[in-house]
Kinemage of the C-alpha trace (Angstrom):
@kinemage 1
@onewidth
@group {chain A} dominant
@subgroup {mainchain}
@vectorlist {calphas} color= white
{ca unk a 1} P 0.000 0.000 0.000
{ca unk a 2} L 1.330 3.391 -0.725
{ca unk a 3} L 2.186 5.688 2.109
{ca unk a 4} L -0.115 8.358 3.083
{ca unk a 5} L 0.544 11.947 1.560
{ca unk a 6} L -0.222 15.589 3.189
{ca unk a 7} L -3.527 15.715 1.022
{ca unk a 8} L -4.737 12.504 2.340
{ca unk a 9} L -3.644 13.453 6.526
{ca unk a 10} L -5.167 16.508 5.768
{ca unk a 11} L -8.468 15.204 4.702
{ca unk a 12} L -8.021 12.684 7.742
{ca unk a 13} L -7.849 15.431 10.120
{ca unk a 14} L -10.595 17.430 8.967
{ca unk a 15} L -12.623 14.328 8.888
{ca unk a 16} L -12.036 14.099 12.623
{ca unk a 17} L -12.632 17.978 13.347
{ca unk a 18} L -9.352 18.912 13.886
{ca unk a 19} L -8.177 22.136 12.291
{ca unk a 20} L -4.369 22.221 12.035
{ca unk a 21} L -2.322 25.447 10.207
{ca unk a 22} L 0.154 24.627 7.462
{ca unk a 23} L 3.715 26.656 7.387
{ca unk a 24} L 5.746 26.113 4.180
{ca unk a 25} L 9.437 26.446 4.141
{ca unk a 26} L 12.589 24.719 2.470
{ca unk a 27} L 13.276 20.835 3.443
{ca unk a 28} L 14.998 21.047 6.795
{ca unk a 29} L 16.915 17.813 8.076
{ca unk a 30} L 17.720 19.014 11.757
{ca unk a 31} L 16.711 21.032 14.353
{ca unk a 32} L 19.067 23.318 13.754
{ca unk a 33} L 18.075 24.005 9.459
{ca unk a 34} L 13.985 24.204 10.838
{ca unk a 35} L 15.225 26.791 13.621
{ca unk a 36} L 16.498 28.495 10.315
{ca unk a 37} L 14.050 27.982 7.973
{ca unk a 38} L 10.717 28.057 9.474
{ca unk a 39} L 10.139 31.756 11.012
{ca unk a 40} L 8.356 32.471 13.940
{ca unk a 41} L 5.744 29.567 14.295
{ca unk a 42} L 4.341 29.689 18.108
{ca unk a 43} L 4.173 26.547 20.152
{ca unk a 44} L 6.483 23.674 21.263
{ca unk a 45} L 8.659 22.560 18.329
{ca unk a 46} L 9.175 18.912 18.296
{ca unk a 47} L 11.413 15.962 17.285
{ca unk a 48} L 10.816 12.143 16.471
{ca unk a 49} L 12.835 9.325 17.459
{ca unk a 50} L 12.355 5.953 15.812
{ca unk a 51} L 14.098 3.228 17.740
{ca unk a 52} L 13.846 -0.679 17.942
{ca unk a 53} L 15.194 -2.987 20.994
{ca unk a 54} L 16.690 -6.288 20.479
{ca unk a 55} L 13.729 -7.869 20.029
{ca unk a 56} L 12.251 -5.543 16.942
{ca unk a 57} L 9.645 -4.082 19.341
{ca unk a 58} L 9.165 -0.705 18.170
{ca unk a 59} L 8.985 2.652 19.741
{ca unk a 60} L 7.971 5.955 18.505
{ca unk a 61} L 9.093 8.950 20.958
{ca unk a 62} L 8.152 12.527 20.401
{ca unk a 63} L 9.606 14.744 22.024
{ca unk a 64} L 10.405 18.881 22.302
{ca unk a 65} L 13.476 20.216 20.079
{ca unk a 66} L 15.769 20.750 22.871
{ca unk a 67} L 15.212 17.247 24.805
{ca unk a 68} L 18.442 15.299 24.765
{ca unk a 69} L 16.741 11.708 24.611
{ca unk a 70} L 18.717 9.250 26.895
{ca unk a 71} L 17.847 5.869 25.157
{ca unk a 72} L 18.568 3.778 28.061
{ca unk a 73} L 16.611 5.675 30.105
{ca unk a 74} L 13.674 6.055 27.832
{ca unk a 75} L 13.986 1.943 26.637
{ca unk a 76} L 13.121 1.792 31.166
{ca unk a 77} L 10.316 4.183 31.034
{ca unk a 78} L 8.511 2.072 27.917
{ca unk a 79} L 9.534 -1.395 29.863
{ca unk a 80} L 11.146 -2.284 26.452
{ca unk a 81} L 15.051 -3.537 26.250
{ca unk a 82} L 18.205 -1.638 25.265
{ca unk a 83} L 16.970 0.523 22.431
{ca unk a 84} L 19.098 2.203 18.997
{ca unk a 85} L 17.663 3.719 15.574
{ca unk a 86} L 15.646 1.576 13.240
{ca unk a 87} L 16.642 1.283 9.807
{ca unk a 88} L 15.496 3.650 7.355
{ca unk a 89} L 13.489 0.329 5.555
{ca unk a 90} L 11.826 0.177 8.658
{ca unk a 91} L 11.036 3.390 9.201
{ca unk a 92} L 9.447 3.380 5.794
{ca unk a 93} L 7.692 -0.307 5.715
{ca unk a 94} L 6.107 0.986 9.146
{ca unk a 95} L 5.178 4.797 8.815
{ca unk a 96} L 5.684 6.015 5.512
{ca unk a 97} L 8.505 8.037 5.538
{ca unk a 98} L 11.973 8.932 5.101
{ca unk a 99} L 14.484 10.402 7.969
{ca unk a 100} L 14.538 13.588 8.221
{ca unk a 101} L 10.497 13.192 7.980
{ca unk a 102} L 9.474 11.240 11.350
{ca unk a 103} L 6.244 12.503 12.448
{ca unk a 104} L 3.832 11.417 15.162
{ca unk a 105} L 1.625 12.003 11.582
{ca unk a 106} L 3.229 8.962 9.832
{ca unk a 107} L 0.878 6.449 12.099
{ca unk a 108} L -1.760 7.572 10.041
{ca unk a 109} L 0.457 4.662 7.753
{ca unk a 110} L 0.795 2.109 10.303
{ca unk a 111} L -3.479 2.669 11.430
{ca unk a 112} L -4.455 -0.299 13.622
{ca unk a 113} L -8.044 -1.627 13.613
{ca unk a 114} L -9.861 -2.067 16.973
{ca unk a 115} L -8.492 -4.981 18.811
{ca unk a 116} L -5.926 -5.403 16.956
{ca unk a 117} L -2.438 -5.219 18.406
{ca unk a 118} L 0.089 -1.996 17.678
{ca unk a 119} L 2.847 -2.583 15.831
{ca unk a 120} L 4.585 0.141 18.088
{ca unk a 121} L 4.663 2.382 21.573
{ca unk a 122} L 3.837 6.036 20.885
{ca unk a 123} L 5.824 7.966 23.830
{ca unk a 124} L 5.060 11.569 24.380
{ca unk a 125} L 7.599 14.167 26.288
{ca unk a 126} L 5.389 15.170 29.109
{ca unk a 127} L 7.631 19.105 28.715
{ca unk a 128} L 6.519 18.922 25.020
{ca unk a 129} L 2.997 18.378 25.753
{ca unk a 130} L 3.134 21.828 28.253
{ca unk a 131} L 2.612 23.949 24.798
{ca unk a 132} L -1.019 24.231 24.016
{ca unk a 133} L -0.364 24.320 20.167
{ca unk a 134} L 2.680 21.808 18.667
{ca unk a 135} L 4.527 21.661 15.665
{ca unk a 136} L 5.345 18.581 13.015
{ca unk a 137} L 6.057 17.795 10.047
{ca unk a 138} L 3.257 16.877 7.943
{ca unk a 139} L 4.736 13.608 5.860
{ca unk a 140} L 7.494 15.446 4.747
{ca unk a 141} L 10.580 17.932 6.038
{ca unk a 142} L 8.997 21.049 3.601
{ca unk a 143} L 6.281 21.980 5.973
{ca unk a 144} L 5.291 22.377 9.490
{ca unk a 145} L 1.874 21.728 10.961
{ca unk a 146} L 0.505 23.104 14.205
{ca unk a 147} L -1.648 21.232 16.290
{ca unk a 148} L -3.844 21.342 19.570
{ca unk a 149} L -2.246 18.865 22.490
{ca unk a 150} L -5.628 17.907 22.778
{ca unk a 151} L -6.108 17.271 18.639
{ca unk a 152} L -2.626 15.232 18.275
{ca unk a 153} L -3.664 13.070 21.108
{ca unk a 154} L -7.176 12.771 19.659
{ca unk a 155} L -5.362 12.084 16.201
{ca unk a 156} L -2.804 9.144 17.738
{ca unk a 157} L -5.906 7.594 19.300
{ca unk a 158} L -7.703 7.810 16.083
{ca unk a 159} L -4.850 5.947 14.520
{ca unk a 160} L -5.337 2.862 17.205
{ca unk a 161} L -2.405 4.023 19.497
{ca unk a 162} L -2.961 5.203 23.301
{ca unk a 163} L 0.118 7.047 23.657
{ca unk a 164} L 2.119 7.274 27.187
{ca unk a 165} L 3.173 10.449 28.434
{ca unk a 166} L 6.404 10.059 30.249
{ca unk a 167} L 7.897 12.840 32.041
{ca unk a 168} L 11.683 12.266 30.809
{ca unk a 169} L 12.954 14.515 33.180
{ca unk a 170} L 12.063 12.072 36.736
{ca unk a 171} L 11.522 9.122 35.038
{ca unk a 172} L 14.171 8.436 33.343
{ca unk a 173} L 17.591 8.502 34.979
{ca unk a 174} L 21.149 9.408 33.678
């Protein structure tokens, strides 16, 4: 099945009443080129992580721009084993997209029907979700969306994922 694109998560947002706000700007790859490219866009600006333990269990953490993301620590907050990157195959078989692109959008690729078991943990930064209105990437690095707390939460449920919201700064230790 082909991945997702912004036209179709678009029309999957509206069709769940949430209004998001599109910001178009050249294809950043880190933190540092969307602190360059993207203006002044309020709310928390976020990163993905896409890691795998030894046993392929998947984890998807999103977390504010500024978090330094211990993996031990955050492979002991998600009960999961020690944790590194996943491939970029995987990251495409399971959400859709390329690095550079990781979005808490892309499970709108990897849906789950009711009952049926996720292929992944969705982790939120409990600092990240303090901003009323967040920022992602929406499929791609070209663009950045903004979105309610409330509506991204509403959107990852939607999807068949209960995210956890872990507080990385007491739960996890260095």
């Amino acid at each position: 099945m082909m991945p997702a694109t912004e036209s179709d998560l678009m029309q999957f947002l509206a069709s769940l009443g949430i209004t998001v706000t599109m910001h178009r700007h050249a294809p950043v790859f880190t933190v540092e080129d969307a602190r360059a490219h993207r203006g002044e866009i309020p709310g928390g600006h976020c990163k993905c992580l896409f890691v795998r333990d030894k046993k392929k269990r998947r984890l998807l953490a999103v977390v504010d721009e500024e978090r330094r993301v211990d993996l031990d620590g955050l492979a002991a907050a998600a009960g999961m084993g020690r944790m590194s990157f996943s491939s970029a195959d995987s990251l495409m078989d399971m959400l859709g997209v390329v690095p550079g692109s990781v979005t808490p959008f892309a499970l709108i690729n990897a849906r789950v029907a009711e009952g049926e078991e996720p292929p992944l943990l969705v982790v939120l930064d409990k600092a990240m979700m303090a901003h009323e209105l967040l920022n992602y990437h929406p499929l791609h690095n070209a663009a950045t969306v903004t979105i309610r707390r409330e509506d991204l939460v509403a959107f990852i449920r939607a999807c068949g994922f209960e995210p956890m919201i872990v507080d990385l700064d007491t739960e996890i230790t260095h």
